[in-house]
KEDRENMI-190573 format. One record per residue (C-alpha): residue number from 1; residue in three letters; x, y, z. Coordinates in steps of 0.1 Angstrom, whole numbers, plus 5000, padded with zeros to 4 digits. Layout:
BEGIN
   num   residuo   east   north     up
   NUM       ALA      X       Y      Z
...
END
This chain:
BEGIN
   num   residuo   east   north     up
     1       UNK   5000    5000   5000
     2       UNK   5013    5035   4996
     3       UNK   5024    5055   5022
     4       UNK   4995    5085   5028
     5       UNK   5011    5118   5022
     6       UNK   4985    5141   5043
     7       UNK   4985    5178   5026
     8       UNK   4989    5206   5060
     9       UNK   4970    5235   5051
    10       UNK   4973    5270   5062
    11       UNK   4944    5294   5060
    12       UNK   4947    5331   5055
    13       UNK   4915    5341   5065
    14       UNK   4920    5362   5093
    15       UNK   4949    5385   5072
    16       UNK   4957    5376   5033
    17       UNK   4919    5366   5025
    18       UNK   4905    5400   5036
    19       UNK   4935    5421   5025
    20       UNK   4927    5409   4991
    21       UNK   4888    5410   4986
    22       UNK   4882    5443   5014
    23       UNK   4913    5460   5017
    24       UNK   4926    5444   5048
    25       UNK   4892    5463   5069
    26       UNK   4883    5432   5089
    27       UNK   4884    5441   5131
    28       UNK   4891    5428   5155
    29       UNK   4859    5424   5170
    30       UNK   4845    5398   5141
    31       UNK   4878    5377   5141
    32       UNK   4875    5366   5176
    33       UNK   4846    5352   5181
    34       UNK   4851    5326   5153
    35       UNK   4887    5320   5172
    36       UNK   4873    5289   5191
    37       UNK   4859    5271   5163
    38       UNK   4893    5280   5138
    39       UNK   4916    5266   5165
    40       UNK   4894    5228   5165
    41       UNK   4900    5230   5123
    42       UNK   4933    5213   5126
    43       UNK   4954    5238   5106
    44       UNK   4990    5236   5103
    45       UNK   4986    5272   5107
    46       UNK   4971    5304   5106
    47       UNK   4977    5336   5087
    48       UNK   4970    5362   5111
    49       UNK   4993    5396   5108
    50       UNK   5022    5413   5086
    51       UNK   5010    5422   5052
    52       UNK   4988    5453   5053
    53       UNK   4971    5442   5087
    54       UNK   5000    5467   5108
    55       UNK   4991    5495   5085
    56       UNK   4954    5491   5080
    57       UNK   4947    5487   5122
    58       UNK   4962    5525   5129
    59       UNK   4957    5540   5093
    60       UNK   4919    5535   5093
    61       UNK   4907    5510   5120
    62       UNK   4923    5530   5148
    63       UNK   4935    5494   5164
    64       UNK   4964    5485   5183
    65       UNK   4986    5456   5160
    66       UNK   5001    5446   5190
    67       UNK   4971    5440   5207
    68       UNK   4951    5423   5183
    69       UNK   4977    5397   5178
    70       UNK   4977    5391   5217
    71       UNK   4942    5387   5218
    72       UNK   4949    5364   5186
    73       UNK   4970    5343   5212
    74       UNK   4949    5340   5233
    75       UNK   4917    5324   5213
    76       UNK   4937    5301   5193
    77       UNK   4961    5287   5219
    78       UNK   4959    5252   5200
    79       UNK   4974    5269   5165
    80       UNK   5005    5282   5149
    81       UNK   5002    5315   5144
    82       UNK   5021    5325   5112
    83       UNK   5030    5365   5100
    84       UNK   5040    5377   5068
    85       UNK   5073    5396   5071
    86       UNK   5089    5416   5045
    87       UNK   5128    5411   5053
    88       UNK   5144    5442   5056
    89       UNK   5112    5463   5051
    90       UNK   5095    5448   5078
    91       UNK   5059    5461   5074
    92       UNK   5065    5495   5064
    93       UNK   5077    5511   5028
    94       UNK   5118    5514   5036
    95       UNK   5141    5493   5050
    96       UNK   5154    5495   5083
    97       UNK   5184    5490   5101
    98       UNK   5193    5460   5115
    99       UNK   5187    5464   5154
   100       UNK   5153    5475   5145
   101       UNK   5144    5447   5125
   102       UNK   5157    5426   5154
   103       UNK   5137    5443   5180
   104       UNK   5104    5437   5155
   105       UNK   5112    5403   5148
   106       UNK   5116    5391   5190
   107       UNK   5085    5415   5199
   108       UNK   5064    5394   5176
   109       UNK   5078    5364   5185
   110       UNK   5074    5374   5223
   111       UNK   5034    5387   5216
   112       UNK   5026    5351   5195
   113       UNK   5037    5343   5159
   114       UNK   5049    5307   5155
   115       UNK   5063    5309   5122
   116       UNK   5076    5341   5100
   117       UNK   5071    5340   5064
   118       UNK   5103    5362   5052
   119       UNK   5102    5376   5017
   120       UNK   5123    5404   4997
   121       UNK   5101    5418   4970
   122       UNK   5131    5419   4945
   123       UNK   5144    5379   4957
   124       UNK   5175    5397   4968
   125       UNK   5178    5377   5000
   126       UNK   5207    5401   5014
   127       UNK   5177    5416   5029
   128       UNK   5164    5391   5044
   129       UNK   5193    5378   5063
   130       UNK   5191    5399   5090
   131       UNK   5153    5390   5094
   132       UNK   5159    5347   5094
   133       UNK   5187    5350   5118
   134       UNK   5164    5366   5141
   135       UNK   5134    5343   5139
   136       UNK   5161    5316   5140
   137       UNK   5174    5335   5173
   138       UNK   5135    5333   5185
   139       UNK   5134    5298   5182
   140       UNK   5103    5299   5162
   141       UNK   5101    5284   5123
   142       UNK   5118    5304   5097
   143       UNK   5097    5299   5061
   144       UNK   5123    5312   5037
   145       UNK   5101    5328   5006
   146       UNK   5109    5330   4968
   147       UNK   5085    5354   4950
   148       UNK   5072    5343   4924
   149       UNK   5067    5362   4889
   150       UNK   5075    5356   4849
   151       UNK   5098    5380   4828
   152       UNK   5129    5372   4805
   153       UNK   5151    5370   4835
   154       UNK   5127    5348   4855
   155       UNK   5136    5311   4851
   156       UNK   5131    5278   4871
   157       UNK   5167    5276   4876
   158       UNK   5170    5309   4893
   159       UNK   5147    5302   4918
   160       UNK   5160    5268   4929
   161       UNK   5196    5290   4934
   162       UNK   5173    5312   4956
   163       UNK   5157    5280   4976
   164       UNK   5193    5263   4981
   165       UNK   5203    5296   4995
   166       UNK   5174    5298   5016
   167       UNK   5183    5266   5029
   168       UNK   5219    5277   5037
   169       UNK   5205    5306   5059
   170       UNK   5186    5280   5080
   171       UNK   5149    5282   5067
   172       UNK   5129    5253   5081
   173       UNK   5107    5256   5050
   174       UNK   5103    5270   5020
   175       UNK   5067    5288   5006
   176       UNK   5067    5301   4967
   177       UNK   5047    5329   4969
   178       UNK   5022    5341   4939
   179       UNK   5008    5369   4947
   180       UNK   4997    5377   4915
   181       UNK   4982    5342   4906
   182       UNK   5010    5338   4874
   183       UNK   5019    5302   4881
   184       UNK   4997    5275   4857
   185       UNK   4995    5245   4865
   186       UNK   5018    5226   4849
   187       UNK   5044    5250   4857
   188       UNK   5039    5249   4888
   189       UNK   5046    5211   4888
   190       UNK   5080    5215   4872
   191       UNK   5090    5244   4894
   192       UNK   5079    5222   4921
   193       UNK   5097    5191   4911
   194       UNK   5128    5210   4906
   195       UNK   5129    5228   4938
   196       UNK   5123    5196   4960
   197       UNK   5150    5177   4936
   198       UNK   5174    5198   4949
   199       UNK   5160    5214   4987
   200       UNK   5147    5187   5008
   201       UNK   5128    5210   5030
   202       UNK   5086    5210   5031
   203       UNK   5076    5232   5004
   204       UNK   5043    5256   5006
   205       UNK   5024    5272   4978
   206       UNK   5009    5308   4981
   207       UNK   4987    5309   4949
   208       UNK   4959    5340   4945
   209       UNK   4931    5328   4926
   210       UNK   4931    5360   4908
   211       UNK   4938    5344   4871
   212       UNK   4914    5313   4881
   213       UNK   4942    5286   4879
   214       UNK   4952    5289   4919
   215       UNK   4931    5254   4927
   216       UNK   4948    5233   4898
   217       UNK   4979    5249   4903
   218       UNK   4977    5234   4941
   219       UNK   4970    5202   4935
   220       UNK   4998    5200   4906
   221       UNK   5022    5214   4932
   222       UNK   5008    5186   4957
   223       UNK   5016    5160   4928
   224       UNK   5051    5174   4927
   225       UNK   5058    5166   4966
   226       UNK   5046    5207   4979
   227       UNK   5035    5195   5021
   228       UNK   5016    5226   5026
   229       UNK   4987    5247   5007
   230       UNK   4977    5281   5016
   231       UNK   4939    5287   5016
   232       UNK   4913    5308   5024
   233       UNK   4876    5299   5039
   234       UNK   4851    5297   5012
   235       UNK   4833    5333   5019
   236       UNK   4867    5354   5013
   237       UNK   4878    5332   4988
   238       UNK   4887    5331   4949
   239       UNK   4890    5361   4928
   240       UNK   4924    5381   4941
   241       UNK   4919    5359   4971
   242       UNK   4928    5321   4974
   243       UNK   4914    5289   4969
   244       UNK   4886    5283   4991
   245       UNK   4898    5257   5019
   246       UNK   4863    5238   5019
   247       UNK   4871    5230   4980
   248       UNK   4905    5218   4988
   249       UNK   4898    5200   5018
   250       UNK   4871    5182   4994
   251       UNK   4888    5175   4965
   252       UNK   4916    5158   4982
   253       UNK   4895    5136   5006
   254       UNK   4903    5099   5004
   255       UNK   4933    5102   4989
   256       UNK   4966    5100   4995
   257       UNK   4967    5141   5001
   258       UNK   4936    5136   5026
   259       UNK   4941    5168   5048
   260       UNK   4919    5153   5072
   261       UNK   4898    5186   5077
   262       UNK   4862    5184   5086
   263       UNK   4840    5202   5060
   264       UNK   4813    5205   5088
   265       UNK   4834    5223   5111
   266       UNK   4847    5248   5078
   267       UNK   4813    5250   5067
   268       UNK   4801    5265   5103
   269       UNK   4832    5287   5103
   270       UNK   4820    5295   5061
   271       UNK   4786    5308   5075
   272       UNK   4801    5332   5099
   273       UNK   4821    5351   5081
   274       UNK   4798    5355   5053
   275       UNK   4776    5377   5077
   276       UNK   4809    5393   5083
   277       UNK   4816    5404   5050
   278       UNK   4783    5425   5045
   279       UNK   4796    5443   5069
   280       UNK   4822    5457   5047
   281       UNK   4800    5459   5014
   282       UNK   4815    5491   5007
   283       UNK   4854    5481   5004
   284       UNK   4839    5458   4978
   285       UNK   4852    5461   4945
   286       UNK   4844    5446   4909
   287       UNK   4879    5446   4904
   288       UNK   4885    5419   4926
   289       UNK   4870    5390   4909
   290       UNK   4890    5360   4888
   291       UNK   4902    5380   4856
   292       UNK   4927    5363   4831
   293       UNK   4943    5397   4825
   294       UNK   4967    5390   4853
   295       UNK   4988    5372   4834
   296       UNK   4993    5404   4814
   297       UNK   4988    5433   4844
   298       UNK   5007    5411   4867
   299       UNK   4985    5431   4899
   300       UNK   4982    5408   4931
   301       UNK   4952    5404   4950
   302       UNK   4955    5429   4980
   303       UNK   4971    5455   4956
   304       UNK   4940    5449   4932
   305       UNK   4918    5459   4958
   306       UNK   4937    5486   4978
   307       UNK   4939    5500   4944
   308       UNK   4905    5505   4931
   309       UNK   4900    5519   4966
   310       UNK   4923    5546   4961
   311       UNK   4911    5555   4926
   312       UNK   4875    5554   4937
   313       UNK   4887    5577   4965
   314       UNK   4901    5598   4940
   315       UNK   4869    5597   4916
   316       UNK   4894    5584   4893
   317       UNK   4877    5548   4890
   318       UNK   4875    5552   4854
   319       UNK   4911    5551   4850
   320       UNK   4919    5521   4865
   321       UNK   4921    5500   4830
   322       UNK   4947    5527   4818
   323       UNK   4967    5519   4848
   324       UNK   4964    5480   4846
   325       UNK   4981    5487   4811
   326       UNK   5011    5514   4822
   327       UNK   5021    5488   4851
   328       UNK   5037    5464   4830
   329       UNK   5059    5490   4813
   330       UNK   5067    5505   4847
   331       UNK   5078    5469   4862
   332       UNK   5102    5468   4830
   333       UNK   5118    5504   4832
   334       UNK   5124    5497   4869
   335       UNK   5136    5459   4859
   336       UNK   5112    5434   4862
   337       UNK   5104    5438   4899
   338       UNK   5083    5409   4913
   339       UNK   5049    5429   4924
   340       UNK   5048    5419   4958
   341       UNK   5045    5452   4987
   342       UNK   5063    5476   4989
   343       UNK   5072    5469   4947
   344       UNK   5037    5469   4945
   345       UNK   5028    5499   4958
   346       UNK   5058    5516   4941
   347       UNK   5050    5502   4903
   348       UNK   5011    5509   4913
   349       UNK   5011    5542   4926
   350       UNK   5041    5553   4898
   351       UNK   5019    5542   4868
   352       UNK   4992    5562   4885
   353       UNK   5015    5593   4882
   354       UNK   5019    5585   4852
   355       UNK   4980    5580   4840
   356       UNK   4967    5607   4859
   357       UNK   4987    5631   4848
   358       UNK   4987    5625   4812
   359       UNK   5026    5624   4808
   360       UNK   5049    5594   4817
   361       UNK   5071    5603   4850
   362       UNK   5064    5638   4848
   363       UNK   5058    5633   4885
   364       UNK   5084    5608   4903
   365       UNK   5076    5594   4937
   366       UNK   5102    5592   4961
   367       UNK   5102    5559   4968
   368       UNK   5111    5553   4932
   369       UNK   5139    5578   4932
   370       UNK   5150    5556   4967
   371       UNK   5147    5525   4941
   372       UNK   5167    5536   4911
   373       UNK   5196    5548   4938
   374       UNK   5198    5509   4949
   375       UNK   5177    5514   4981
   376       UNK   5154    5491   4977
   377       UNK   5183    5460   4967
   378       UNK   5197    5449   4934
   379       UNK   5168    5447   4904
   380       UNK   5165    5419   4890
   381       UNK   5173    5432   4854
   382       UNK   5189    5463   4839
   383       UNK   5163    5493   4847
   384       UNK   5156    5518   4822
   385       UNK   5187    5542   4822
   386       UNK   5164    5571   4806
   387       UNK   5139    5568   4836
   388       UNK   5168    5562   4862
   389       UNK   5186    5595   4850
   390       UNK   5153    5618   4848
   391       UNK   5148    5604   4886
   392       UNK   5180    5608   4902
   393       UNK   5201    5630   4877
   394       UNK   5241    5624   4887
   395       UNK   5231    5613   4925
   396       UNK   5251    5582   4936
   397       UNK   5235    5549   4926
   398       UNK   5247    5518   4954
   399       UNK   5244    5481   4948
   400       UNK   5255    5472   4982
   401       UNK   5231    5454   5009
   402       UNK   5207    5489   5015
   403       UNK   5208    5479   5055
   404       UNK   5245    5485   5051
   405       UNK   5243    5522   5050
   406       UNK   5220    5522   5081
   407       UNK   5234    5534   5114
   408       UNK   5212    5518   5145
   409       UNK   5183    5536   5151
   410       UNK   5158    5518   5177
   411       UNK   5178    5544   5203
   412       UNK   5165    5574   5183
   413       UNK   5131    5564   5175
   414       UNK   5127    5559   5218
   415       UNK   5138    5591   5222
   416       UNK   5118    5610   5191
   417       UNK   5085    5591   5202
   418       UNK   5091    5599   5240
   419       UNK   5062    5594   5269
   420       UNK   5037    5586   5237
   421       UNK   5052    5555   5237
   422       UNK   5041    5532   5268
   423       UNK   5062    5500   5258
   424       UNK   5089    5487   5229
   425       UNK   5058    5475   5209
   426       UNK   5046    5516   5204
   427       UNK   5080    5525   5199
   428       UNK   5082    5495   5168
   429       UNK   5045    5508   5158
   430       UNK   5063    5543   5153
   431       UNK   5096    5528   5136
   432       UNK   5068    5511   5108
   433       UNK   5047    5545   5102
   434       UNK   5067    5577   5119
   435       UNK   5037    5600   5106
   436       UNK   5011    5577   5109
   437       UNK   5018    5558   5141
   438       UNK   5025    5596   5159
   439       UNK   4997    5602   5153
   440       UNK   4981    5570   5163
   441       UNK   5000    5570   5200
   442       UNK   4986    5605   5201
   443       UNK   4951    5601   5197
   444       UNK   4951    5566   5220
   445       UNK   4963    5590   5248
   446       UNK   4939    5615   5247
   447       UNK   4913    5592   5236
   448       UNK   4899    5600   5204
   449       UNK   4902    5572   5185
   450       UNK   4874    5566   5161
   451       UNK   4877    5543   5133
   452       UNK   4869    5551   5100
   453       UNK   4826    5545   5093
   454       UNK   4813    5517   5082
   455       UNK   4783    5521   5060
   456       UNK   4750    5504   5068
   457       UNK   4751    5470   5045
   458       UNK   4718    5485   5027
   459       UNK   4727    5517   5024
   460       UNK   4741    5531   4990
   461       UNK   4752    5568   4999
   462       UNK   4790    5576   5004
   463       UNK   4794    5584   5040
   464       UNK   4783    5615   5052
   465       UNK   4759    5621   5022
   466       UNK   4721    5625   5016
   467       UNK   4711    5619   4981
   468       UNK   4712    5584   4966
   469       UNK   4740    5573   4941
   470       UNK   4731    5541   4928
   471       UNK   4698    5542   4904
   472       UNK   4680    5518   4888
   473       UNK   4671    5529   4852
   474       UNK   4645    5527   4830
   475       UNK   4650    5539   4793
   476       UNK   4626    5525   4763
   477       UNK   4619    5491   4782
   478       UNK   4654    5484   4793
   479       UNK   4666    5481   4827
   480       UNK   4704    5496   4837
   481       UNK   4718    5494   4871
   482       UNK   4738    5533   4877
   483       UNK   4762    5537   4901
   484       UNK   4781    5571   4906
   485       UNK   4817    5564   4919
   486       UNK   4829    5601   4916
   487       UNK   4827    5633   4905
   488       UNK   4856    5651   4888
   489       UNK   4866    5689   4867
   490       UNK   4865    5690   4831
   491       UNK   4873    5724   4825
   492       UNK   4845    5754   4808
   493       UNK   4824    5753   4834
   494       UNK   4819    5713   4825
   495       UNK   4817    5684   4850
   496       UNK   4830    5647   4849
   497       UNK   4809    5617   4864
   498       UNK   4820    5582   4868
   499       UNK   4793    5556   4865
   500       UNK   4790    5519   4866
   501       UNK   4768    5510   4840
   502       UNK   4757    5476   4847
   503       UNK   4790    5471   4862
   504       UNK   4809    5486   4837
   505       UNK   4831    5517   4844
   506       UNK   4824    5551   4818
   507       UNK   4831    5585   4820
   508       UNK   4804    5610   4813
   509       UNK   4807    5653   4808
   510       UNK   4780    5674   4813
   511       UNK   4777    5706   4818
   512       UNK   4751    5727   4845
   513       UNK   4723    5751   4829
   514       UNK   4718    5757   4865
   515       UNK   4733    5761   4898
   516       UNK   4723    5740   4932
   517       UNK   4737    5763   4960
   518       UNK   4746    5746   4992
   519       UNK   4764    5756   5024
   520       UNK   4802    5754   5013
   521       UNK   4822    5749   5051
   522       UNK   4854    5756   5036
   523       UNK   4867    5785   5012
   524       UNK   4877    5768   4977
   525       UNK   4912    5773   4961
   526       UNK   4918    5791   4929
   527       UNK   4925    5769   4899
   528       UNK   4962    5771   4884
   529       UNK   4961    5792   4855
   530       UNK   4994    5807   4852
   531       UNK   5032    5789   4848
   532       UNK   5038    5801   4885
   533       UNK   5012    5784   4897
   534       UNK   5023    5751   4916
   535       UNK   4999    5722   4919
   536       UNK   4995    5685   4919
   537       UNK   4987    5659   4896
   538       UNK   4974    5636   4922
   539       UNK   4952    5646   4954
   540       UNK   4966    5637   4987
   541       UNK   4976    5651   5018
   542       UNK   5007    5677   5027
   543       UNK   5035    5663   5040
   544       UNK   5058    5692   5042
   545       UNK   5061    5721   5023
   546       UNK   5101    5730   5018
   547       UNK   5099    5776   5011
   548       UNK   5085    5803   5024
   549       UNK   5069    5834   5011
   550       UNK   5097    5860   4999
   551       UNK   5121    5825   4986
   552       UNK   5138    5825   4956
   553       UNK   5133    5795   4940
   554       UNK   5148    5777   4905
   555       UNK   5130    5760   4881
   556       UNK   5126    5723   4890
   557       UNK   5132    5732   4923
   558       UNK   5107    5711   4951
   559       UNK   5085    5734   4971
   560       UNK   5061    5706   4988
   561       UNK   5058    5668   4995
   562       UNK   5026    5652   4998
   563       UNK   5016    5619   5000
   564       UNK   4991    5599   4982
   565       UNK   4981    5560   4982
   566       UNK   5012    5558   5012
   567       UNK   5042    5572   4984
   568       UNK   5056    5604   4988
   569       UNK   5067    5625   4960
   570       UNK   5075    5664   4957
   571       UNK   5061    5690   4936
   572       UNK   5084    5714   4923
   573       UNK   5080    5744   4908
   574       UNK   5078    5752   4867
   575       UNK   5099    5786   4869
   576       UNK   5125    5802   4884
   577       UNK   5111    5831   4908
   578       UNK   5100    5845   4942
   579       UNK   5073    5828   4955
   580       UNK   5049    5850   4965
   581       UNK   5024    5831   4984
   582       UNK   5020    5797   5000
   583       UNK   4984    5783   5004
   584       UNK   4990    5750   5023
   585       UNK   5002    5737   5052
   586       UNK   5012    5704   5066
   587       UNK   4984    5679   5068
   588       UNK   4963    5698   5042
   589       UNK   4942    5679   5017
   590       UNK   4952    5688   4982
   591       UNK   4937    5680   4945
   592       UNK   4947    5688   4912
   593       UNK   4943    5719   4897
   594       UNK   4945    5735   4931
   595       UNK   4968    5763   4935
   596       UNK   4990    5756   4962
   597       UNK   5019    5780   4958
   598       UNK   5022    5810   4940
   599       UNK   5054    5821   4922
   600       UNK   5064    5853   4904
END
């Protein structure tokens, strides 16, 4: 008889699952009370913090990380607790130095994670050295993490060099990680085969269901000797999520992959969080089901998401086909970058530069100037020498380990957070988000915290509105279902509405015969007109602004930063000149066409 080879599953449900389908909104509040019930399951583990969970509980749900994941502990005494970790980065946007990443990597150990699931977004594990030695220090299970993505410099041979030196580091396992569902199935069995030819270490697959192929692609991987699946319950699966675990658990029963799950048990946990999820109808997005396209835009689940958020913020919607297209050719001017955060966010948020404003890198974020210099690690092909000169001119480009050039700085952040932090876990929650998680520490001690609203499950206004913006239609015996997703300028008195038509994104200009007149709170901003007049090409928020009134200033000279979808970039000014007035300040919201500084 042949030996049973029982498939361990890990299930993302309670971090990856709603990061990709909800933009990582899921409290606190509705994981625990399923916690009893996930910990009988059986799981090898579960996925429970890291990713975009650290920066989602401060940013908008006004929780404490650190908390959560000891509350976590608590209710699922019985199961591994695993965090997604991103080397050198951490969970932030930069990378850190190395007594900081350190200090994370014990402080999560110490508050509950069982196994760390290290990663570099560009595969260049210098950066993650620091980070395995660490968990390996912790005594907990090191899951060393090859990225997964397809360009001409992406072969199978490359990454089974990237496991084998994964296993030199000490990695107890290995996971492939596809965040952007590219694997198929069949290459997924040779990439399997070959990696487990040569690394005899268990083997995970991360697969996002995003191009549909995720399930197959599993059980080819389990046919090629992968231990360990990653899944996601069956109401926050598929689409830019995962494979549903019920499915799994059922396809593979009475065979030799039995996970030995019981679909009762998954289906009771199923039930509850599909309630859940009304509760966060409006972070739901059309752009988050299965959609072949992938294999061409390359976009992974939680970016997918976040993004159409932040365009639909931006009443922008629209666009978000034209920036599917201008990703690709920003991952190859910056050299084939796996998309994996914070590459992701870069490549994203740079091709919405580059759509919004209607001309390619005429506004360069700082994090890509920080990436062209080396900051980020080595690319993994040549980058774009044109696009690399217009973003750093003759400024010093480095190929050495980024960490290198970092002096220790846990000392520095204790001291710049002071009495607003009450332990090393607020001082670590600064280190991620300095602007962010200040403000955070501040608001917890005088006690006005309030997460963001959540909208009635039946209710289609935007928050804070009275008048209705999804309509049904009736026109000549047809039926069309309207929604309005934002309102934008078009110049001539003219006005731009997005609608989705029956689910379908278009752009409509109309212009008012009349006027409705309503109390306006705040005074509006003059529209740019003029060459001295300094504005944005994306709205955002003020981050700093660099003159004064009465400064010279040269052309191409930055006057502001702001910050938009978590990037930074400056604004700089057209013309040499004085400036003569400054209409911001930090912590102002900005949008385009707004006169911010004035120069003469």
């Amino acid at each position: 008889m042949t030996d049973k080879k029982p498939i361990e599953v890990t299930d993302v449900i309670l971090r990856d699952a709603h990061q990709s389908l909800i933009a990582t909104r899921m409290r606190s509040e509705d994981m625990l009370p399923i916690c009893d019930k996930l910990d009988q399951i059986g799981f090898w583990s579960l996925e429970v913090w890291g990713g975009a969970t650290f920066d989602a509980c401060i940013r908008f749900l006004k929780e404490d990380p650190w908390e959560r994941l000891q509350k976590l502990r608590a209710a699922l005494p019985n199961t591994r607790l695993q965090m997604l970790l991103r080397g050198q980065n951490l969970l932030g946007y930069r990378h850190y130095a190395d007594d900081v990443v350190s200090a994370f990597v014990e402080k999560s150990a110490d508050n509950g994670i069982d196994v760390f699931r290290v990663f570099d977004a560009l595969n260049d594990l210098r950066n993650i050295e620091t980070a395995m030695k660490a968990v390996k220090k912790s005594g907990k299970h090191a899951q060393g993490t090859i990225c997964y993505t397809t360009s001409p410099v992406h072969t199978a041979e490359l990454f089974v060099e990237q496991a084998k030196h994964l296993q030199d580091m000490g990695a107890d396992s290995i996971a492939i990680k596809d965040m952007a569902g590219l694997l198929t199935p069949y290459a997924t069995y040779e990439l399997v085969k070959a990696i487990k030819s040569a690394v005899p270490l268990p083997l995970a697959i991360h697969s996002h269901s995003t191009s549909g192929l995720a399930p197959l692609c599993q059980l080819k991987a389990i046919e090629a000797g992968a231990e360990r699946i990653d899944t996601a319950i069956s109401s926050f699966a598929g689409g830019t999520s995962h494979p549903a675990t019920e499915y799994q658990v059922a396809a593979l029963k009475d065979t030799l992959y039995d996970t030995g799950l019981d679909l009762d048990k998954l289906s009771e946990i199923a039930d509850y969080f599909r309630e859940v999820r009304k509760k966060y109808q409006q972070f739901e997005s059309e752009f988050t089901r299965e959609d072949i396209s992938v294999q061409i835009n390359q976009v992974p689940g939680g970016m997918m998401s976040n993004l159409a958020n932040q365009l639909k913020e931006q009443n922008a919607l629209d666009k978000i086909r034209d920036v599917f297209a201008e990703i690709p050719r920003v991952r190859e001017d910056l050299g084939y970058p796996p998309l994996v955060t914070p590459t992701s966010q870069i490549v994203g948020t740079q091709a919405v530069y580059n759509v919004l404003a209607g001309e390619r890198y005429k506004t360069i974020t700082n994090e890509v100037k920080r990436y062209l210099q080396g900051g980020y690690g080595q690319p993994p092909a040549q980058v774009n020498e044109a696009v690399r000169e217009k973003a750093i001119g003759q400024e010093q480009y480095s190929d050495e380990r980024p960490a290198d050039a970092l002096k220790p700085e846990l000392d520095k952040l204790r001291g710049d957070i002071g009495e607003l932090a009450k332990n090393d876990e607020d001082v670590l929650t600064f280190a991620m988000f300095p602007d962010l998680g200040r403000e955070y520490l501040q608001q917890r001690t005088d006690g006005t915290l309030q997460p963001e609203v959540l909208l009635p499950a039946d209710d289609g206004r935007q928050a804070g509105g009275s008048m209705a913006t999804e309509f049904k239609l009736d026109v000549h015996g047809e039926t069309y279902e309207v929604a309005i997703t934002g309102v934008g300028e078009s110049g001539s008195g003219r006005r731009k509405l997005y609608l989705s038509l029956d689910g379908m994104p278009e752009e409509v200009i109309f212009q008012p015969l009349n006027e409705y007149v309503a109390d306006d709170k705040g005074a509006k901003r003059q529209q740019a007109s003029e060459p001295g007049h300094v504005t944005t090409a994306m709205p955002g928020n003020v981050v700093d602004v660099l003159v004064s009134v009465g400064d010279h200033v040269e052309a191409g000279q930055a006057l502001l930063v702001t910050e938009a979808m978590k990037m930074e970039s400056e604004i700089h000014s057209n013309i040499a000149g004085e400036v003569k007035a400054v209409n911001v300040s930090k912590g102002d919201r900005v949008t385009p066409g707004d006169v911010l500084i004035e120069i003469a």
